[in-house]
N, C-alpha and C positions, 0 to 999 in steps of 0.2 A: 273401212280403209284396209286394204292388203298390203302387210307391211314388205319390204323390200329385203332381199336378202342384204349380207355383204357385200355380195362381188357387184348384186345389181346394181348398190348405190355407188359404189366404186366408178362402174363404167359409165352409168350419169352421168357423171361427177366428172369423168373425164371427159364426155362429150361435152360437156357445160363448158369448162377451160378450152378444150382444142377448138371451137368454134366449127368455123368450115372447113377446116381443116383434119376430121373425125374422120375418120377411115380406121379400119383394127388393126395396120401395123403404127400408125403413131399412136390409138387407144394405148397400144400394149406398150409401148415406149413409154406414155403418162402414168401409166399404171405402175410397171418398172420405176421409175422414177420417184414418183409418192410415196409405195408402199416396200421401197427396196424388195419386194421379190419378182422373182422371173415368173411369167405369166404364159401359158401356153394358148395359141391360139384355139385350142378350144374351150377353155375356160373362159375367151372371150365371144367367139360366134356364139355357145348354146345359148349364155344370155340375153345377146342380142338379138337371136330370135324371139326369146318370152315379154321383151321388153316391148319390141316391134309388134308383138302380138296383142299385148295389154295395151298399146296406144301410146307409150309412154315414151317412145321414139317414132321417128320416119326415117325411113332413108333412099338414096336417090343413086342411080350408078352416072358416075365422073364421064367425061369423053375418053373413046379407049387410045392409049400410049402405044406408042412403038416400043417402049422401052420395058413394056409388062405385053410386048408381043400381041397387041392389038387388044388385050382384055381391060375390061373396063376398072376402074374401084368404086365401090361401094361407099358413100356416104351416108354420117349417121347425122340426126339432130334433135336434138327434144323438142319434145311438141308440150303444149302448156301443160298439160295432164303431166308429163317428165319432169318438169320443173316444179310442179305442186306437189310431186312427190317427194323430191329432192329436200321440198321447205319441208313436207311432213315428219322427215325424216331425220332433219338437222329440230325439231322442234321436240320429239321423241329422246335424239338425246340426249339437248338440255334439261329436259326434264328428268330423266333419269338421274344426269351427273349434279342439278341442283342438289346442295345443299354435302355431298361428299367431299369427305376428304381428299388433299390435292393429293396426288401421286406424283410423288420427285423427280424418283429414275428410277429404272431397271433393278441397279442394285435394292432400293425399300421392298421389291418383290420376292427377294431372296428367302 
């Protein structure tokens, strides 16, 4: 198993939530959202290319808009192998966090 970085579990994880709705300016809105930082669109295409490459998404271009001046958007969605990774991922770190101590807040890291 090739473990998944941060950000790729991130954008999963976001495609997982936005449903059909995955395209990279709402990714980047979820992402925004979850992890309170501002996210640059290329910290979310590079990924979504290595992702798209490993299998681990698809994605399909929308009908094109008058409103994005005849250009299409890009949809993403995980394919099962993205979702098996997702569990791999979420199983990694319960295992790790079993058995540690709880972490309160910010301040106990002081």
């Amino acid at each position: 198993m090739k473990f998944l970085s941060r950000s790729e579990e991130f954008i999963l994880f976001a495609i997982w939530r936005l449903g059909e709705l995955a395209y990279c300016v709402e990714i980047r809105k979820e992402l925004r959202a979850v992890t309170r930082k501002n996210w640059s669109f290329g910290a979310i295409y590079v990924p979504l290319g290595r992702l798209e490459k490993r299998g681990l998404i698809k994605s399909r271009l929308g009908s094109p808009t008058p409103r994005r001046g005849g250009r299409s958007k890009r949809y993403y969605e995980l394919t099962r192998y993205g979702l098996k990774a997702l569990a791999e991922a979420r199983l990694v770190h319960e295992a790790m966090w079993n058995g540690q101590p709880r972490i309160v807040s910010d301040e106990s890291l002081s």
